[in-house]
N, C-alpha and C positions, 0 to 999 in steps of 0.2 A: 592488535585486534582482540577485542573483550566480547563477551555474552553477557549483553545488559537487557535488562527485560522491562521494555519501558509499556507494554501490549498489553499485559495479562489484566490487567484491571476495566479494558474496557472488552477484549474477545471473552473472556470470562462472568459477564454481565449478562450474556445472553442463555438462554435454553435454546435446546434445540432435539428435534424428536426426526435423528436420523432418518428412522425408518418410515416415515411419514412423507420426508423428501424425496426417495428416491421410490416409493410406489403411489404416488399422485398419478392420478388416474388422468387428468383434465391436461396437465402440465409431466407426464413422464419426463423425465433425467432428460433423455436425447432433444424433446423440443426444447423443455429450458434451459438447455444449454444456447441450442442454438439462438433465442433470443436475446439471451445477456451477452452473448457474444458480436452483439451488436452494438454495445456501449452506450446504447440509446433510452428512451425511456421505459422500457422493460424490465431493462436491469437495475434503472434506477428506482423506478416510482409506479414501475407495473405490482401485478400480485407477488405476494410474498410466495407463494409457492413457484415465482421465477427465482428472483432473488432480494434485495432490501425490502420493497414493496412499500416503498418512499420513506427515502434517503433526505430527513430532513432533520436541519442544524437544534441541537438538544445543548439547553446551557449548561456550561459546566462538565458534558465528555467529553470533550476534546481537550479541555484544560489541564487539567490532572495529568495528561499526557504531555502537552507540551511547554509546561513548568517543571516535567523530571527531567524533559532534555534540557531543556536551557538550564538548568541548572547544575547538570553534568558537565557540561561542553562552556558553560561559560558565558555565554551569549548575551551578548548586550549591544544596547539601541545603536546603529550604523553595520551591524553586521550584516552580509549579505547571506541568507538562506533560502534552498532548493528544496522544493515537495518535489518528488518525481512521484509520480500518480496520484493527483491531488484531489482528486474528484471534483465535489461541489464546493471544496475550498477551507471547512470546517474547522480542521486543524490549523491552515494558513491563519485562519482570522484569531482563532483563541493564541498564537505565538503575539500576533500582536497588541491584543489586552496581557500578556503574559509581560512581556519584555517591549517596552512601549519606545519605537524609534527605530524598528527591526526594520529591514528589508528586505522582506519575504517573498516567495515566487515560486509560481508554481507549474506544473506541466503535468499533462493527462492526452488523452487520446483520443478522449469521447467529448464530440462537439457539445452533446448535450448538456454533460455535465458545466463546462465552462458555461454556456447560458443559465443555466440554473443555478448556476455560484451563488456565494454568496455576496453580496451586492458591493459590498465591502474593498473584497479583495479580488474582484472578477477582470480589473483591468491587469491584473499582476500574475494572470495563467495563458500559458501557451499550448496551443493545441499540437500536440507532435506525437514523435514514439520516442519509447526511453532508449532505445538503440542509435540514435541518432541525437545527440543534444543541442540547439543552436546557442551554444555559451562556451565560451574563452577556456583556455585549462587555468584551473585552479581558482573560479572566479568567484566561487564563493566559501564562503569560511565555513558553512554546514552545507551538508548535502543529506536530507531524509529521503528512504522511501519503505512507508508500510504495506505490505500484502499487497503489493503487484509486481514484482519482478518473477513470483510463481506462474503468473499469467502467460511468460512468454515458451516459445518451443526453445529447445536447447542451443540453436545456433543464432537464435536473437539472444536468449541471455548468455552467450559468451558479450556481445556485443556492450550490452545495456550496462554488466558489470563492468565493464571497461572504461564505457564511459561514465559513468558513476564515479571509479574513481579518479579519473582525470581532471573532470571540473571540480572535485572540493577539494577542499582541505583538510576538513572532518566528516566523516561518513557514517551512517547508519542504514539499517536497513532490517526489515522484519518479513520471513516467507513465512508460509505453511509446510507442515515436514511431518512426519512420523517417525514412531519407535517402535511399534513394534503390529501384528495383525489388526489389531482391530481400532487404532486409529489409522491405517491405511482405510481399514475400511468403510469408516466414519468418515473420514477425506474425503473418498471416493460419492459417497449416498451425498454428502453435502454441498459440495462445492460445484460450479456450473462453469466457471471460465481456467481453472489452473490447467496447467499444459508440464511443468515442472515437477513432477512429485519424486522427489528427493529426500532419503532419510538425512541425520544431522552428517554424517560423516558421509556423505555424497555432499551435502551443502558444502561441507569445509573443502572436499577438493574443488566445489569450484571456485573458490574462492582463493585457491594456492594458483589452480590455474592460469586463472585471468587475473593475477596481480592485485584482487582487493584488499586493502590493508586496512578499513573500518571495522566498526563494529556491528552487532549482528542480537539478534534473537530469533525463535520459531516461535509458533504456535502449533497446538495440537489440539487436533480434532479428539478427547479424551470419552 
């Protein structure tokens, strides 16, 4: 298991004015949570002061990202790779201008988002929970998953890491974490759906826990 930080280039792109988020007068913390925790079009494509405030494909971010994994991991055309929270599909499709003959696929939870895929690779996402995987052990040679495994409560993500590592081969995966007050804090004003908030050395026990043998990075809310 390595700390590869494949994230920072695209979570670091953005601003973000904490304190703006969590005293929205229209949208307080407590509603918009409750709306993006519907997976539906609030979370995706509603106002930004819920959460994305539309979640739409931009050429070239998602590339940058998935030409440092393939190119870490090795990855070439027949390999079979896993998005586990894939959303609208974005990163699936730039792996396949990346590394041309992939056999990418991907799973999410929100019906929404698979409609509004991208058109590309919409037949190649399965609607589930990462807790339950409907795929064989070990059945594919990569298995990603960015900023959703924070999403779940702690007795789904004993589950989710589990099966994570079952079906790959090679694994990755990126939460949200803190270090120290005031990126709890920052965490806490900004984010609408994590359930997990684990600093790094809470993340590594669970991952001794539940047997994950990939690799790994955070982000921080700074």
């Amino acid at each position: 298991m390595a700390y590869l930080d494949f994230m920072s280039v695209v979570h670091k792109s953005t601003t973000r004015d904490y304190l703006a988020r969590v005293n929205e007068p229209e949208y307080p913390k407590a509603k918009a949570a409750e709306l993006a925790k519907q997976w539906g079009y609030d979370y995706w494509d509603g106002d930004r002061r819920i959460c994305y405030g539309g979640y739409r494909y931009m050429e070239g971010r998602w590339e940058k990202v998935a030409r440092a994994m393939a190119e870490h991991y090795g990855l070439k055309a027949g390999d079979k790779v896993l998005d586990i929270g894939c959303g609208k599909g974005f990163l699936m499709f730039d792996f396949t201008k990346v590394v041309p003959g992939i056999e990418i696929y991907g799973l999410d939870i929100s019906p929404y988002a698979k409609e509004h895929a991208k058109e590309e690779i919409r037949d190649r996402i399965t609607t589930g929970n990462a807790t339950d995987l409907p795929f064989k052990d070990q059945e594919f040679d990569f298995v990603y998953s960015l900023t959703t495994l924070h999403n779940l409560h702690t007795y789904d993500l004993d589950k989710a890491l589990r099966e994570m590592e079952r079906v790959g081969k090679k694994k990755y995966l990126c939460v949200e974490s803190y270090r120290n007050e005031v990126e709890k804090a920052n965490l806490l004003y900004w984010q609408v759906t994590c359930e997990a908030f684990c600093t790094p050395q809470e993340w590594d026990w669970w991952f001794k826990t539940t047997g994950y043998t990939g690799d790994h990075s955070f982000i921080y809310f700074e």
